[in-house]
PLY file of the C-alpha trace (Angstrom):
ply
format ascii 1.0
element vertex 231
property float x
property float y
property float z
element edge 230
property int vertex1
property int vertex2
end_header
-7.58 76.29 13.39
-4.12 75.14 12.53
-2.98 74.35 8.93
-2.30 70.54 8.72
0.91 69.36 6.83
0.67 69.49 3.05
-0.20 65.95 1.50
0.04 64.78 -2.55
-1.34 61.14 -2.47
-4.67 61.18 -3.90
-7.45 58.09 -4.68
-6.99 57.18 -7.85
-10.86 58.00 -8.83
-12.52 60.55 -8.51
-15.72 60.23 -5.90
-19.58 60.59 -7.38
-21.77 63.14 -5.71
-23.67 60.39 -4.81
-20.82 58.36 -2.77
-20.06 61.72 -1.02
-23.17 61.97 0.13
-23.46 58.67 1.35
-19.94 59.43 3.35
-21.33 62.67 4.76
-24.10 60.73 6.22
-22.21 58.67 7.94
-20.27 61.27 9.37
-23.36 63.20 10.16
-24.23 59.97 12.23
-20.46 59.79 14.07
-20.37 63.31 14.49
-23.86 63.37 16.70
-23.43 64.56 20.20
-20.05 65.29 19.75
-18.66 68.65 20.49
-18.96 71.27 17.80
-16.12 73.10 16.83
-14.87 76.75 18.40
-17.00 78.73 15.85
-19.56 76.78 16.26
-19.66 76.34 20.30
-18.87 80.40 20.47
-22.39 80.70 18.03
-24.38 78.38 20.49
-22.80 80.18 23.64
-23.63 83.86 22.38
-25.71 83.73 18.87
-24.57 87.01 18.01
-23.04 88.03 14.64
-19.88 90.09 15.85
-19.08 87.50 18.47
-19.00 84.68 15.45
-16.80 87.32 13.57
-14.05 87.62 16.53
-14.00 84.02 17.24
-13.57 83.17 13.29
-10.50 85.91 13.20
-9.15 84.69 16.70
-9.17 80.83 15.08
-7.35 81.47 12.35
-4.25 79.19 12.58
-4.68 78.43 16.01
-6.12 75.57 17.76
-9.78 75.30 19.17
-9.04 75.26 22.64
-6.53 78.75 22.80
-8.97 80.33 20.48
-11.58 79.67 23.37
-9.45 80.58 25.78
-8.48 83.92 23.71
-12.52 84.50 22.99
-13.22 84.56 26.49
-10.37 86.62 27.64
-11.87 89.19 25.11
-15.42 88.79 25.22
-16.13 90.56 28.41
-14.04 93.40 27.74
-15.36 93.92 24.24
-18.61 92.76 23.08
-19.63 95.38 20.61
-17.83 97.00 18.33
-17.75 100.22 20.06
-16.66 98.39 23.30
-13.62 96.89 21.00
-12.84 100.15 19.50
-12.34 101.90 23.17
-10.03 99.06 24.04
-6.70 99.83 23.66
-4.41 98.14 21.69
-2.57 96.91 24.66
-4.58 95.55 26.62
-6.39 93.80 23.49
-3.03 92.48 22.61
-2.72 91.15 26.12
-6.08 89.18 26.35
-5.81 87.58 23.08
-1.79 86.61 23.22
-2.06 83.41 23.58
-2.91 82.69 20.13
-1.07 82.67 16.79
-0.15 86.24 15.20
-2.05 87.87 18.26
-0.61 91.47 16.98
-1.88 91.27 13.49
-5.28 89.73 14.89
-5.49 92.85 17.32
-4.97 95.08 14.84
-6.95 93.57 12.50
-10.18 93.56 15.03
-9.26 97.31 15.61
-9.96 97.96 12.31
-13.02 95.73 12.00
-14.20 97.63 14.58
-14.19 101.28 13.37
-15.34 100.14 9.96
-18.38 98.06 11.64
-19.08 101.38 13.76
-18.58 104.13 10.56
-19.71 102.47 7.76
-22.48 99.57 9.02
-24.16 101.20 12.18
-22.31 98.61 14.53
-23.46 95.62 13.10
-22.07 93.24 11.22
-23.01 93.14 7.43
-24.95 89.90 6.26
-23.60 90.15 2.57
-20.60 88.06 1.01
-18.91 91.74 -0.36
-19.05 93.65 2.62
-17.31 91.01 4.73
-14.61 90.36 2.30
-13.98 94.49 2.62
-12.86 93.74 6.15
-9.52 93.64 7.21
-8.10 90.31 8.07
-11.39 88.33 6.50
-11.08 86.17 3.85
-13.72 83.94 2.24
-13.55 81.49 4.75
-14.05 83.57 7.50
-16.54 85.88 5.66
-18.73 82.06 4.57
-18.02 80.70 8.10
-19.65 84.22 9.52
-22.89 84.21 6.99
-23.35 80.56 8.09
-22.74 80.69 11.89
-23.78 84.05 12.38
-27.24 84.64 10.42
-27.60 80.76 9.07
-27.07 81.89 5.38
-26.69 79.41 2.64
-22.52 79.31 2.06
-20.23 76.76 1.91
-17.06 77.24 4.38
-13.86 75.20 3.43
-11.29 74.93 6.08
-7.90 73.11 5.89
-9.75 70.15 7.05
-12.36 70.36 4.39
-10.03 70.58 1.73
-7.75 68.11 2.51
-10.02 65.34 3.21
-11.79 66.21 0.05
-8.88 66.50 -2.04
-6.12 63.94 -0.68
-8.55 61.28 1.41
-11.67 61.05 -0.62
-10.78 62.58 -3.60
-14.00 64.10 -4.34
-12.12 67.02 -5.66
-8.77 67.93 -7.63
-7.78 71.63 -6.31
-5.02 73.36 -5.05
-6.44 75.67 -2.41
-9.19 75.45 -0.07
-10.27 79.05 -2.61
-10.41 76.35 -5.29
-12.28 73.72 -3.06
-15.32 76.29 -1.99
-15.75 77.06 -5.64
-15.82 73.24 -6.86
-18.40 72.32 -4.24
-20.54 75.16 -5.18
-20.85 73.77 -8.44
-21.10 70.14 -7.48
-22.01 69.54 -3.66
-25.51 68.89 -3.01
-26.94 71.59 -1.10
-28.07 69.80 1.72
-24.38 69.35 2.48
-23.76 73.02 1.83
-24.08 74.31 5.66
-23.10 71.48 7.94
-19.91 70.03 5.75
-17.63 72.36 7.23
-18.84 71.38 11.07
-18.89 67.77 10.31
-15.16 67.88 8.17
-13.50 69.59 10.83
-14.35 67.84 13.57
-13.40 64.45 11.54
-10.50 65.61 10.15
-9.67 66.85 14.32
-10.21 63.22 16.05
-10.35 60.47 13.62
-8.89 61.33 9.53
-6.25 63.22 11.28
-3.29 64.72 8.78
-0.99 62.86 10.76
-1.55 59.75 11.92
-4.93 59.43 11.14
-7.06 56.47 13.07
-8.15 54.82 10.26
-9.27 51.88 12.60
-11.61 53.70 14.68
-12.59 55.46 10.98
-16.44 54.36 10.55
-15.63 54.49 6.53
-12.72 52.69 7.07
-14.39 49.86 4.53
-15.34 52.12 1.40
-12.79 55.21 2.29
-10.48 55.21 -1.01
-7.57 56.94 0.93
-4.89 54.78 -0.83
-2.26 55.35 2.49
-4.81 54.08 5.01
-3.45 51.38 7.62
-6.22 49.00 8.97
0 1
1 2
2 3
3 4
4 5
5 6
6 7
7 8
8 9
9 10
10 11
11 12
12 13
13 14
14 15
15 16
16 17
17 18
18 19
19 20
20 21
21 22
22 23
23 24
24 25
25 26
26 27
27 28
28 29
29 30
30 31
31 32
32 33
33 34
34 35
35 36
36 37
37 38
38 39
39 40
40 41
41 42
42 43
43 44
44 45
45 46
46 47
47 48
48 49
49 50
50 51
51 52
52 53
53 54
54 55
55 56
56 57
57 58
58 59
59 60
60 61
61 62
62 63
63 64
64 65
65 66
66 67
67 68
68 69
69 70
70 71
71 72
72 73
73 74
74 75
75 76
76 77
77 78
78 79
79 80
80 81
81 82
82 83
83 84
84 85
85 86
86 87
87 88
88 89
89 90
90 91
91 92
92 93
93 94
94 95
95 96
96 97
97 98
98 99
99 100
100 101
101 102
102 103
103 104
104 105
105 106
106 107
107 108
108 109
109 110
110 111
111 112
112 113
113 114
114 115
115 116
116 117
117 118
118 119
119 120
120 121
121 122
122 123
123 124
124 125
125 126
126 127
127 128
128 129
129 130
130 131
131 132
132 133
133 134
134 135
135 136
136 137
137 138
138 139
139 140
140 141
141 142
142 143
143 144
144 145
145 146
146 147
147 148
148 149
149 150
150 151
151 152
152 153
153 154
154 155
155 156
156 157
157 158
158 159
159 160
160 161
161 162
162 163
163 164
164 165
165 166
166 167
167 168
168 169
169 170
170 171
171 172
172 173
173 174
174 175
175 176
176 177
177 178
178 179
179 180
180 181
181 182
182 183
183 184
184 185
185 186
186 187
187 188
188 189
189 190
190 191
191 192
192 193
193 194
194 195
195 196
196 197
197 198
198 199
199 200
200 201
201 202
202 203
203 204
204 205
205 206
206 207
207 208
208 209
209 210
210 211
211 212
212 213
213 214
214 215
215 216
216 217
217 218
218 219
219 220
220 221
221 222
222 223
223 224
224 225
225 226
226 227
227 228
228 229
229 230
């Protein structure tokens, strides 16, 4: 998932809880039968915890379709983490190059690895802690891995989620998606608390775009308080 370019023009008031919701549902109802995002199409593909871990590290400022690419280069040579811990680092360098910062990502899973295989008898750890311990995971990751990969209650805030929050609906007033997770946490309905990241992401991909964003084709293009839109 790639970073999108840094915006300052926010709504000038700040959205209800209410009027969020009522946005989300709408995007709930665009966003039906569309495709999910990487994480979430590697989850239906192979509902296994490490696999959601990989794909989450692999995405990280890349875009979806190299991380897939990159996730299925890897996949069959390394599905546990004992498999990934025989690999060498070559040859895992090699499968996953194609995306951004493949060498710190390789090294990165390395070390995932032998800390899954030493210290958490090969699995992955359900718990918000243990997951930040890893190298290379942050809270994104470690909330998009509780969600994806054992459908705990977390709330995951990507670039996507954070800007559209912050600069296009202006539900929020925070400086980093860190800031954004914790906000919502204390004010986002918990129905919304899964599924927001899915639905944000894949909105912010096609239609409320960072650049150029199709405002026209927008199905909140009526009520959206995005003070830059073009109709």
């Amino acid at each position: 998932m790639v970073a999108p370019k840094r915006q300052t023009v926010r709504p000038a008031r700040r959205m209800s809880a209410r009027t969020l919701s009522r946005f989300l549902d709408v995007v709930q109802a665009w966003k039906r039968g569309r495709e999910e995002p990487v994480v979430g199409r590697i989850r239906e593909q192979r509902p296994d915890p490490f696999a959601v871990l990989v794909g989450t590290v692999l995405s990280l400022r890349t875009r979806d379709a190299v991380t897939e690419r990159a996730f299925e280069a890897l996949w069959p040579l390394a599905p546990t983490p004992e498999r990934m811990l025989g690999l060498s680092l070559s040859r895992l360098e090699a499968s996953i190059r194609p995306v951004g910062f493949y060498r710190t990502k390789a090294r990165a899973l390395k070390s995932i690895a032998k800390i899954l295989v030493e210290r958490h008898g090969s699995l992955v750890p359900a718990d918000m802690d243990a997951l930040l311990a890893l190298p290379g995971v942050g809270r994104k990751t470690a909330n998009l891995v509780l969600i994806e990969g054992f459908g705990k209650a977390g709330i995951c805030v990507d670039t996507h989620v954070h800007r559209i929050l912050n600069f296009r609906w202006g539900f929020v007033e925070t400086r980093s998606p860190e800031e954004t997770e914790m906000a919502l946490r204390r004010t986002l309905p918990r129905r919304w608390w899964l599924p927001i990241n899915s639905f944000l992401v894949s909105f912010g991909q096609m239609v409320c775009r960072p650049v150029g964003p199709k405002c026209r084709e927008c199905p909140l293009r009526g009520p959206c308080p995005y003070p830059a839109k073009k109709l």
